[in-house]
C-alpha positions as protocol buffer text, in pm:
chain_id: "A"
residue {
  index: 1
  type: UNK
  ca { x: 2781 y: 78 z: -7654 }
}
residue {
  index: 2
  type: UNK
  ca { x: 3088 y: -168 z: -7523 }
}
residue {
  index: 3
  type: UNK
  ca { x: 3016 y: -374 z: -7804 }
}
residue {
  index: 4
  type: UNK
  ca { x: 2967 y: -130 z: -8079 }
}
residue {
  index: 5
  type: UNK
  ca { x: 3275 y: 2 z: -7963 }
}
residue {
  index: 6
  type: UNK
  ca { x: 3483 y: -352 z: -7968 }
}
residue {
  index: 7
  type: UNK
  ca { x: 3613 y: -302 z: -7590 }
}
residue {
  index: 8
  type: UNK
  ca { x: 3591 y: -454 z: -7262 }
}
residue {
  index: 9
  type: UNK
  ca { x: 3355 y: -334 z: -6953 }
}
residue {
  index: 10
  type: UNK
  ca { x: 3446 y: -80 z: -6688 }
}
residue {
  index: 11
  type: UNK
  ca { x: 3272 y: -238 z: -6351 }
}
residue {
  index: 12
  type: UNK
  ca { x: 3367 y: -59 z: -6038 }
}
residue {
  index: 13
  type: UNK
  ca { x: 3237 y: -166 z: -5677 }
}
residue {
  index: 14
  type: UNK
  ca { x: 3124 y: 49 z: -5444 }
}
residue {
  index: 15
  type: UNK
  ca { x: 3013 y: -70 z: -5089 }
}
residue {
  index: 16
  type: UNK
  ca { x: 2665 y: 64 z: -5043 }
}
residue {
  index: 17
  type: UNK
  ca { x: 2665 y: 344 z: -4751 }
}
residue {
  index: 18
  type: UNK
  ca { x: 3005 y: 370 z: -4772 }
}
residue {
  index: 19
  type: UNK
  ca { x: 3147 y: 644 z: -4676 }
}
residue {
  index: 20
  type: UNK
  ca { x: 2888 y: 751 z: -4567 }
}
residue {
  index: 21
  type: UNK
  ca { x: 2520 y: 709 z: -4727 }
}
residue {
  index: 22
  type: UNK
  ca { x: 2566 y: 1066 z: -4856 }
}
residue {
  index: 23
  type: UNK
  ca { x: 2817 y: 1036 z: -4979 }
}
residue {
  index: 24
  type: UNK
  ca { x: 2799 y: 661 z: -5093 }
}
residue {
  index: 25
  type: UNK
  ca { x: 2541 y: 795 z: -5305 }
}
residue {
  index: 26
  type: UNK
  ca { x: 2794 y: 1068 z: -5479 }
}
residue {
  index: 27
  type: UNK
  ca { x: 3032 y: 793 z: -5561 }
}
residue {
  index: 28
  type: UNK
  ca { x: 2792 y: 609 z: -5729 }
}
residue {
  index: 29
  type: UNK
  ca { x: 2659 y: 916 z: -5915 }
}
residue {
  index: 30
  type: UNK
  ca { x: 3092 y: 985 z: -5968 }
}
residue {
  index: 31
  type: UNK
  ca { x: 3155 y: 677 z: -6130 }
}
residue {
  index: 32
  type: UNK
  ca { x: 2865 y: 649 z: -6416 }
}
residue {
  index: 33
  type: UNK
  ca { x: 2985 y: 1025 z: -6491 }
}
residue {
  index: 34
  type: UNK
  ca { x: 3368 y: 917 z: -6541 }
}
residue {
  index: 35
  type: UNK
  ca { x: 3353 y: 630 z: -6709 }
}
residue {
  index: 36
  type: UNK
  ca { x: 3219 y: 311 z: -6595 }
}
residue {
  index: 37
  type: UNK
  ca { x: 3030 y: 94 z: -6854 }
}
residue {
  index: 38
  type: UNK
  ca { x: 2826 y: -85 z: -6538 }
}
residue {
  index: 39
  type: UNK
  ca { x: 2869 y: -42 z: -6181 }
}
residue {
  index: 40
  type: UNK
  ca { x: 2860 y: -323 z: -5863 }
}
residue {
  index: 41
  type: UNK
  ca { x: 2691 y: -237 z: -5552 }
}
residue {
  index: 42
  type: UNK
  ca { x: 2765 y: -437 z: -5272 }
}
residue {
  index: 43
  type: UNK
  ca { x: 2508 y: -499 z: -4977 }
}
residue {
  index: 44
  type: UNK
  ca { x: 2630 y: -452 z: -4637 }
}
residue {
  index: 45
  type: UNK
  ca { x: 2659 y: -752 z: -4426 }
}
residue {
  index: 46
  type: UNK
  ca { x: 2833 y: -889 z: -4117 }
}
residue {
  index: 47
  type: UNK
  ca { x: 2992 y: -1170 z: -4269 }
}
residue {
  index: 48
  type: UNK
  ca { x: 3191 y: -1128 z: -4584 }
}
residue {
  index: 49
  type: UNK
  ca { x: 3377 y: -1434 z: -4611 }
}
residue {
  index: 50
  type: UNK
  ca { x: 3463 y: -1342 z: -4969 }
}
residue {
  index: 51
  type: UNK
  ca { x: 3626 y: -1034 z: -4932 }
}
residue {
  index: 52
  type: UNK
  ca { x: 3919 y: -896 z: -4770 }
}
residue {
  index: 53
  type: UNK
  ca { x: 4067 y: -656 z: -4559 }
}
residue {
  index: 54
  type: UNK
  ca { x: 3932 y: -322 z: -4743 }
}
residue {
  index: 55
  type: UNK
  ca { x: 3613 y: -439 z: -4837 }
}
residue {
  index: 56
  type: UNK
  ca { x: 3521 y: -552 z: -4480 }
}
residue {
  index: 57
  type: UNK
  ca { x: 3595 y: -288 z: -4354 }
}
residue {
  index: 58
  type: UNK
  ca { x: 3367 y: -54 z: -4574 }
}
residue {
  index: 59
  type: UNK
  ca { x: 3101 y: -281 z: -4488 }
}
residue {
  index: 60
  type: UNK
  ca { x: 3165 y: -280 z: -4125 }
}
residue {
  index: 61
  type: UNK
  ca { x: 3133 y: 110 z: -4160 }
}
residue {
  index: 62
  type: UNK
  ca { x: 2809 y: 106 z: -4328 }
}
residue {
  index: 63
  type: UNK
  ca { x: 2645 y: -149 z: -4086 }
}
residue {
  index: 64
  type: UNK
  ca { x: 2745 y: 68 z: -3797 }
}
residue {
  index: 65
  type: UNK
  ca { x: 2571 y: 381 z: -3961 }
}
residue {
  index: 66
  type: UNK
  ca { x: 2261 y: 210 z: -3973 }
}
residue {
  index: 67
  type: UNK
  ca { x: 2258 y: 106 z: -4317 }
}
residue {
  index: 68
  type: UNK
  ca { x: 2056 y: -221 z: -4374 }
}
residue {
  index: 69
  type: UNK
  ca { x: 1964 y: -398 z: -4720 }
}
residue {
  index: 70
  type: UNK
  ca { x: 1657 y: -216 z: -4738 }
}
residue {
  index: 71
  type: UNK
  ca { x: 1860 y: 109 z: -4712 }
}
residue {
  index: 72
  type: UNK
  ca { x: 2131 y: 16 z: -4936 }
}
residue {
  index: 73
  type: UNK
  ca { x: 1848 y: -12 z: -5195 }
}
residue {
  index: 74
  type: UNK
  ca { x: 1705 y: 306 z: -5103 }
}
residue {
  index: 75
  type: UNK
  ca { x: 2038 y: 456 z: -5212 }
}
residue {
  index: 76
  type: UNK
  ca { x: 2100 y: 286 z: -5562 }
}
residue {
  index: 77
  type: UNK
  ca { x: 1724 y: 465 z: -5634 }
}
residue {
  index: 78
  type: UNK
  ca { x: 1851 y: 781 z: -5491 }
}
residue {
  index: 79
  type: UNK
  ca { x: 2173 y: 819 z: -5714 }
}
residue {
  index: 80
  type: UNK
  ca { x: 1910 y: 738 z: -6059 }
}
residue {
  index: 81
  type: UNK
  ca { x: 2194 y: 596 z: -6272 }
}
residue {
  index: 82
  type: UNK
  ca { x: 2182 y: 583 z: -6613 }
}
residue {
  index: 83
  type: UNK
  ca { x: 2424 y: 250 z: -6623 }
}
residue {
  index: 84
  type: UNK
  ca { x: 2311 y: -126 z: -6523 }
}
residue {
  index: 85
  type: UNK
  ca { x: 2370 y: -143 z: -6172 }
}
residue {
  index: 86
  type: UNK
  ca { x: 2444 y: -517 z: -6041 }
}
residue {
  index: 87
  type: UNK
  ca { x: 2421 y: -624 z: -5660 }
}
residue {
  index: 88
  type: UNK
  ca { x: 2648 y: -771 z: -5529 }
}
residue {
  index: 89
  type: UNK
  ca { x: 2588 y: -993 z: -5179 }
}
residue {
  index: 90
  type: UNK
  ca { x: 2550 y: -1312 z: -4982 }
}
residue {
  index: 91
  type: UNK
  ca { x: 2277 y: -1515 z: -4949 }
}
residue {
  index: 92
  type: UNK
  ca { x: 2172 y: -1471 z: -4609 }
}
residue {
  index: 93
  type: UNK
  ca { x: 2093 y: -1109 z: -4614 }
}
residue {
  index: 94
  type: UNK
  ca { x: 1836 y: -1238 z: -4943 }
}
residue {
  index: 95
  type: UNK
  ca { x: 1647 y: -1464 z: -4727 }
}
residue {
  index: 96
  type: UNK
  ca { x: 1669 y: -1232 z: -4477 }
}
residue {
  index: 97
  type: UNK
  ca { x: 1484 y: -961 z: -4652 }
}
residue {
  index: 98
  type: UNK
  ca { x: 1250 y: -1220 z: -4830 }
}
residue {
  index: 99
  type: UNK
  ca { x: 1355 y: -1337 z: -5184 }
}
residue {
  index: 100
  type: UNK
  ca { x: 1024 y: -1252 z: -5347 }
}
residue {
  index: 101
  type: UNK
  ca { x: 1003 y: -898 z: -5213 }
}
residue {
  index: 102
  type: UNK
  ca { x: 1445 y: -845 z: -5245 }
}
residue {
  index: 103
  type: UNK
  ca { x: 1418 y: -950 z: -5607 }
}
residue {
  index: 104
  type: UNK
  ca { x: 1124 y: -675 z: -5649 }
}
residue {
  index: 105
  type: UNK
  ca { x: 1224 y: -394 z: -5457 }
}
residue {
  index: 106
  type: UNK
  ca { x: 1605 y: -383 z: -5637 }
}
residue {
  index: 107
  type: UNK
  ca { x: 1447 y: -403 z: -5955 }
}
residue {
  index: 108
  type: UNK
  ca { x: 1233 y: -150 z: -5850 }
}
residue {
  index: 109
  type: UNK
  ca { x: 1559 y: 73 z: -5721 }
}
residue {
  index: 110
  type: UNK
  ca { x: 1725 y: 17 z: -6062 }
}
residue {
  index: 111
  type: UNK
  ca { x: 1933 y: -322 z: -6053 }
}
residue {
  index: 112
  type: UNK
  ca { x: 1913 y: -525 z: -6341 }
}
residue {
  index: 113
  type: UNK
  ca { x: 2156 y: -814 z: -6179 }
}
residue {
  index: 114
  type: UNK
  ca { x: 2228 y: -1014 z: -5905 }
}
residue {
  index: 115
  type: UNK
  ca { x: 2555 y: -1206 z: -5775 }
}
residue {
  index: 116
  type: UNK
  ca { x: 2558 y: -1403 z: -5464 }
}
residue {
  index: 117
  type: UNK
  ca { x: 2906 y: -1461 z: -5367 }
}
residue {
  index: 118
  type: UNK
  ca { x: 2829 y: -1736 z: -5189 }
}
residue {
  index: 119
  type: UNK
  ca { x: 2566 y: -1947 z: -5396 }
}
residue {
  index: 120
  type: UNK
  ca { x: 2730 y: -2197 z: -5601 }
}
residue {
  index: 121
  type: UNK
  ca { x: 2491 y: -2300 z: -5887 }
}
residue {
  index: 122
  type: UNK
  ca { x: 2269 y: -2594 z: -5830 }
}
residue {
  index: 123
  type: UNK
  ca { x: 2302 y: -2504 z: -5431 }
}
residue {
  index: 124
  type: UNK
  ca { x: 1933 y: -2443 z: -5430 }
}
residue {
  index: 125
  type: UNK
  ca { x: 1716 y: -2480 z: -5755 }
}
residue {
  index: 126
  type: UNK
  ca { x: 1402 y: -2336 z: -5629 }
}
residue {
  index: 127
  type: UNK
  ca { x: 1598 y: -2002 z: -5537 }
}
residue {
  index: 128
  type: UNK
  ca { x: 1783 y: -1993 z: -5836 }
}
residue {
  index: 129
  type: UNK
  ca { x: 1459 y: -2012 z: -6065 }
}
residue {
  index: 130
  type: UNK
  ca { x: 1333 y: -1741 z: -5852 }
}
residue {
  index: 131
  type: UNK
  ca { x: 1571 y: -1535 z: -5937 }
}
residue {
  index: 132
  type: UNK
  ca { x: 1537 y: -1630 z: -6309 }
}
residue {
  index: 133
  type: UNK
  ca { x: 1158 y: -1575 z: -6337 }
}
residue {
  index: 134
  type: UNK
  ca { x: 1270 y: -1208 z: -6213 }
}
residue {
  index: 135
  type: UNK
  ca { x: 1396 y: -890 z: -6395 }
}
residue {
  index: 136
  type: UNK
  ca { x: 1727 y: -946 z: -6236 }
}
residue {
  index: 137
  type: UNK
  ca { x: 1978 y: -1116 z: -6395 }
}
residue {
  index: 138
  type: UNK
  ca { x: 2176 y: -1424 z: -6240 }
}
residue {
  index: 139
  type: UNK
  ca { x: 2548 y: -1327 z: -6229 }
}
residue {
  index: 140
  type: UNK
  ca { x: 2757 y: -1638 z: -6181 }
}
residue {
  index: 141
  type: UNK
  ca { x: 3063 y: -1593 z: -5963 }
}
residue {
  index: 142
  type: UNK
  ca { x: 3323 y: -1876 z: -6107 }
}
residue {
  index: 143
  type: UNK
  ca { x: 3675 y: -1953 z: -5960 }
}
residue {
  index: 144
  type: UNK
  ca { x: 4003 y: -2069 z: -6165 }
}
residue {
  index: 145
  type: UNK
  ca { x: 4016 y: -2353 z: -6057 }
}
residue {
  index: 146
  type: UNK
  ca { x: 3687 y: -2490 z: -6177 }
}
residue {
  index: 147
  type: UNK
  ca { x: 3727 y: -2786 z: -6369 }
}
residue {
  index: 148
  type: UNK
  ca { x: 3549 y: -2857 z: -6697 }
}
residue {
  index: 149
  type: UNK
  ca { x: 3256 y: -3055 z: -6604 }
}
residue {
  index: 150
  type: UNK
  ca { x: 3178 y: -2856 z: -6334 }
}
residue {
  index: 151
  type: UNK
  ca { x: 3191 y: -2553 z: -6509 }
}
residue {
  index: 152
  type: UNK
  ca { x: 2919 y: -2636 z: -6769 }
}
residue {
  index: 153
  type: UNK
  ca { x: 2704 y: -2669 z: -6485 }
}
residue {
  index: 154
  type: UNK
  ca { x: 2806 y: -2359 z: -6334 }
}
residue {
  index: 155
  type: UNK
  ca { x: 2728 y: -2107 z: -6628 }
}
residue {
  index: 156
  type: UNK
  ca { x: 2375 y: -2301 z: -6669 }
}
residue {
  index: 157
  type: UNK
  ca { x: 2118 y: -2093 z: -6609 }
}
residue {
  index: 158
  type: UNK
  ca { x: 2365 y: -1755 z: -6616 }
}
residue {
  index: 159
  type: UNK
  ca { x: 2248 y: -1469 z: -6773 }
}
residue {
  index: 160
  type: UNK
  ca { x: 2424 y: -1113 z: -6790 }
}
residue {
  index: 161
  type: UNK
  ca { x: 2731 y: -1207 z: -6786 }
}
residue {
  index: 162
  type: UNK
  ca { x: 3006 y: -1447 z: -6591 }
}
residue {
  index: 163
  type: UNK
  ca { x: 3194 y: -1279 z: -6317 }
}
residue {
  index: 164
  type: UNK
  ca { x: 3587 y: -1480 z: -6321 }
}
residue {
  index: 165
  type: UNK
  ca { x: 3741 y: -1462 z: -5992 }
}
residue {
  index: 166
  type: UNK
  ca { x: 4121 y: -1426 z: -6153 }
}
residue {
  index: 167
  type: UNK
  ca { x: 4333 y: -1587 z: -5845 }
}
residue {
  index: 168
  type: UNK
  ca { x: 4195 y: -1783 z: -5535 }
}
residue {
  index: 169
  type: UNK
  ca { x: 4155 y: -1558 z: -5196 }
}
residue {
  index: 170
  type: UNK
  ca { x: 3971 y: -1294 z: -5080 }
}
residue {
  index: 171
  type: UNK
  ca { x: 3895 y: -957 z: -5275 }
}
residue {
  index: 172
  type: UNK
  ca { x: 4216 y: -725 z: -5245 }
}
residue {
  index: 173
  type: UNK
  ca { x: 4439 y: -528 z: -5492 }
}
residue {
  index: 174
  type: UNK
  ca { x: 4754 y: -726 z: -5605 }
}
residue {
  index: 175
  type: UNK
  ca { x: 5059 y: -630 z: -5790 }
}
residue {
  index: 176
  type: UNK
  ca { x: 5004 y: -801 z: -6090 }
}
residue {
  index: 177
  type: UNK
  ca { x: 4762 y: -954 z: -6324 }
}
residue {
  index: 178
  type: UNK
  ca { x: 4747 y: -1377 z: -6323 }
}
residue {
  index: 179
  type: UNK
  ca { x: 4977 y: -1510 z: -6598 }
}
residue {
  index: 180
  type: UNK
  ca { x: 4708 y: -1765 z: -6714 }
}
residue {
  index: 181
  type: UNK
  ca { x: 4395 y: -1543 z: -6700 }
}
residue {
  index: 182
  type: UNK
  ca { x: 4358 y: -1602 z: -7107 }
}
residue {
  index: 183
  type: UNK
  ca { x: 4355 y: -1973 z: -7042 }
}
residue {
  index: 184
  type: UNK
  ca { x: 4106 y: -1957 z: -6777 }
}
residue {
  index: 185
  type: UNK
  ca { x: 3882 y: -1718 z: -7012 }
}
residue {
  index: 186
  type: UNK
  ca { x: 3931 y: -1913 z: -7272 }
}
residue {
  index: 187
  type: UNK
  ca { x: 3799 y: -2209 z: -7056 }
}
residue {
  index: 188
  type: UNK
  ca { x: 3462 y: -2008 z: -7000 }
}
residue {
  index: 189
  type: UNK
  ca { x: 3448 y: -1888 z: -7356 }
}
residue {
  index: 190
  type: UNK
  ca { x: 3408 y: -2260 z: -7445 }
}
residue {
  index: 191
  type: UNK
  ca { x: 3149 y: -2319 z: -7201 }
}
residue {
  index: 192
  type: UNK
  ca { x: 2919 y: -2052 z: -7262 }
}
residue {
  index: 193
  type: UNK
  ca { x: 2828 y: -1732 z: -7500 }
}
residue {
  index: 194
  type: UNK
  ca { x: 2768 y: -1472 z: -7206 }
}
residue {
  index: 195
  type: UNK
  ca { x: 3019 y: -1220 z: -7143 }
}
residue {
  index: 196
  type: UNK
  ca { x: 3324 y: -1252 z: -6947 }
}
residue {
  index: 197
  type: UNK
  ca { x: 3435 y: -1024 z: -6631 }
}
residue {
  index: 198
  type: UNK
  ca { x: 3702 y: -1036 z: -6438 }
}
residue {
  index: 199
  type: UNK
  ca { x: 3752 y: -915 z: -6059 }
}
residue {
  index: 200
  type: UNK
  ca { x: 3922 y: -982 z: -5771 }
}
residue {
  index: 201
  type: UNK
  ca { x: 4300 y: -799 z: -5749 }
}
residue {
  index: 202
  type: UNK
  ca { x: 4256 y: -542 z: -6004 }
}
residue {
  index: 203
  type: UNK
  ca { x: 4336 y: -212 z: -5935 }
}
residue {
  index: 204
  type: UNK
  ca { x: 4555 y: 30 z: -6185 }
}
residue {
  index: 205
  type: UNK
  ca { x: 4545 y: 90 z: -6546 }
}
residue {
  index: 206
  type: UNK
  ca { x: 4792 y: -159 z: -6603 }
}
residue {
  index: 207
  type: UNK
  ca { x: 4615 y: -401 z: -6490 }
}
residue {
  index: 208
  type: UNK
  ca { x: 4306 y: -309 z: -6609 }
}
residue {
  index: 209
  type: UNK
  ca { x: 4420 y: -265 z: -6954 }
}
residue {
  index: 210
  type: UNK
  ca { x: 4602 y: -605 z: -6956 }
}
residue {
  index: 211
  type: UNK
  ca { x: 4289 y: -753 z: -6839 }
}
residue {
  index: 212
  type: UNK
  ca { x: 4121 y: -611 z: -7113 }
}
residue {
  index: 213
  type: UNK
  ca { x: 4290 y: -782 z: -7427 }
}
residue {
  index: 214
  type: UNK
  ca { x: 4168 y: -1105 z: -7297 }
}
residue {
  index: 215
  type: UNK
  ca { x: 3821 y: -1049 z: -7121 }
}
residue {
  index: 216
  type: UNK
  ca { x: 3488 y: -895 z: -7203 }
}
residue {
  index: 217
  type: UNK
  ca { x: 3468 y: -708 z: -6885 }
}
residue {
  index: 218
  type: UNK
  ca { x: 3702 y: -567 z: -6570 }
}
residue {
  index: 219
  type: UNK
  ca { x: 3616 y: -542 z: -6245 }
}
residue {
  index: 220
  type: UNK
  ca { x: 3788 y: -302 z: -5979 }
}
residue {
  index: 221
  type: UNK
  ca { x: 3659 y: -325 z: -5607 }
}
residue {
  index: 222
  type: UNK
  ca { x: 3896 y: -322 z: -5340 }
}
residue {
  index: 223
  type: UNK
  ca { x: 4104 y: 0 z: -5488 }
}
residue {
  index: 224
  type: UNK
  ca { x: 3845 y: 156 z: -5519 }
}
residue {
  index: 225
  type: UNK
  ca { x: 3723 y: 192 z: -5200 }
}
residue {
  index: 226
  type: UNK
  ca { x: 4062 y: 245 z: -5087 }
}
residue {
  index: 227
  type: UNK
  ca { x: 4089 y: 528 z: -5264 }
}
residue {
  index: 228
  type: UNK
  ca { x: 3746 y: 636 z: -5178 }
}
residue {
  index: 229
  type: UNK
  ca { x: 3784 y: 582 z: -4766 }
}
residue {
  index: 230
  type: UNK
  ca { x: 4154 y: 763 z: -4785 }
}
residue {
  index: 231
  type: UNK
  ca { x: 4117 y: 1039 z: -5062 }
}
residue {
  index: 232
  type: UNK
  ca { x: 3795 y: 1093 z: -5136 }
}
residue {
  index: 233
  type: UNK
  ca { x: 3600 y: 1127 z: -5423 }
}
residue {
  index: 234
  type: UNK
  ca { x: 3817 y: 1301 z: -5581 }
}
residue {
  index: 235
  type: UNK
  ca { x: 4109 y: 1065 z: -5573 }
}
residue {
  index: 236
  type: UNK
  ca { x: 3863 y: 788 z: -5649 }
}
residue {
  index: 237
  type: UNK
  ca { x: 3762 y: 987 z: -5976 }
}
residue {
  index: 238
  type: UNK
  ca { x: 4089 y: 1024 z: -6043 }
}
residue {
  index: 239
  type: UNK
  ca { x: 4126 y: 609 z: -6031 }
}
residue {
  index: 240
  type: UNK
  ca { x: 3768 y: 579 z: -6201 }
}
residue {
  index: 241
  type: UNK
  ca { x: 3920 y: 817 z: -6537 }
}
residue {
  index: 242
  type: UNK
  ca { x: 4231 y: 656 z: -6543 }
}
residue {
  index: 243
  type: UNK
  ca { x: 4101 y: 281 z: -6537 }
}
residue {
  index: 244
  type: UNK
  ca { x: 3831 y: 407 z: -6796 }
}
residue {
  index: 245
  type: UNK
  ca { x: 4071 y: 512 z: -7021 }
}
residue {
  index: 246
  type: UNK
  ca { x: 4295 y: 245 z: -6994 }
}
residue {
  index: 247
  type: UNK
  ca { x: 4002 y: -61 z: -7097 }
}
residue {
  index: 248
  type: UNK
  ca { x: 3929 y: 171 z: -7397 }
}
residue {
  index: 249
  type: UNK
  ca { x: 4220 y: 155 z: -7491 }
}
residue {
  index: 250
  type: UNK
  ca { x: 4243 y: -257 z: -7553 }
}
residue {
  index: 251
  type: UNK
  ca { x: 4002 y: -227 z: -7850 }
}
residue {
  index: 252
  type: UNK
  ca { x: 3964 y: -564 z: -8056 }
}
């Protein structure tokens, strides 16, 4: 449908069990109804190096109601989407679980990709062909500041699409979009044929839409849950419609 319709990808994040699980699971039924194209789900876990304040603190709030890998899962096959749903985590809570039996039981729950924030590619072969050999797709995570011959060996083996972190840091809504996010995208274009994304510091229309012109997908996270935690789901509708509206609006 994103492609038929020449536009970039709506991808919101939504911390799994966060607000609540109840009402995690309304959010995630809130966002496929007002407009996202795919939606992130990120695992709980009690070491997000990757993300920042808001994030953390979601997570934090779902580990201390209880709310483990296995349940996060239970609650991405409890809201049935109708969207891909991609899940989003570190490594450690993988292992943890037992790759064989993670990879089977989010397929199972309805995820049809996979991003481990902190797996750089060619950390650990025998993992990564795991996760190949499985319905899941293998969502590479790929910083700015990559530099050419690494980054052919970091989309290797991608599939789904290619998730560009636009600025170095944690996850967190900023004020403004990167001046040289079409040079980096450009950058990846040349290195691979899978779609683009881009995350990390997006969170209104205006940035969203300027994201947009220049990559396949937009990610919003951090906002998000802000807006979820302090409003609602109403306010975090609200944000949902208004970034929707704003990516369809970049067609090409």
């Amino acid at each position: 449908m994103v492609r038929d319709e020449r536009r970039a990808a709506l991808i919101p994040y939504l911390t799994a069990g966060y607000p609540t699980p109840a009402r995690a699971v309304e959010a995630l039924r809130m966002v496929a109804a007002a407009g996202a194209d795919l939606v992130e789900v990120g695992l709980p876990f009690s070491d997000p190096l990757a993300d920042g304040v808001t994030i953390q603190r979601s997570t934090q709030a779902a580990l201390d109601q209880g709310v483990t890998a296995a349940r996060a899962l239970e609650l991405v096959d409890q809201a049935a989407l109708d969207i891909p749903v991609v899940i989003m985590t570190y490594v450690n809570p993988v292992l943890a679980y037992g790759v064989e039996r993670f990879l089977s039981d989010a397929h199972a729950a309805g995820a049809s990709g996979l991003l481990l924030t902190d797996f750089p590619a060619g950390a650990d072969p025998d993992l990564e062909e795991r996760v190949a050999a499985s319905p899941l797709a293998l969502i590479r995570l790929i910083a700015p500041t990559t530099q050419p011959e690494r980054l052919a060996r970091a989309v290797r083996g991608a599939s789904g699409f290619i998730y560009l972190i636009s600025r170095l840091g944690v996850t967190g809504a900023r004020d403004e979009a990167p001046p040289d996010l079409s040079k980096h995208v450009a950058a990846i274009r040349a290195a691979t044929r899978l779609p683009i994304a881009v995350g990390f510091g997006i969170g209104t229309a205006a940035q969203a839409r300027a994201t947009a012109r220049v990559a396949d997908g937009v990610v919003v996270g951090s906002a998000l849950v802000e807006a979820l935690g302090g409003g609602g789901l109403s306010e975090a509708e609200r944000l949902v419609r208004a970034l929707a509206a704003a990516v369809r609006e970049e067609r090409r």
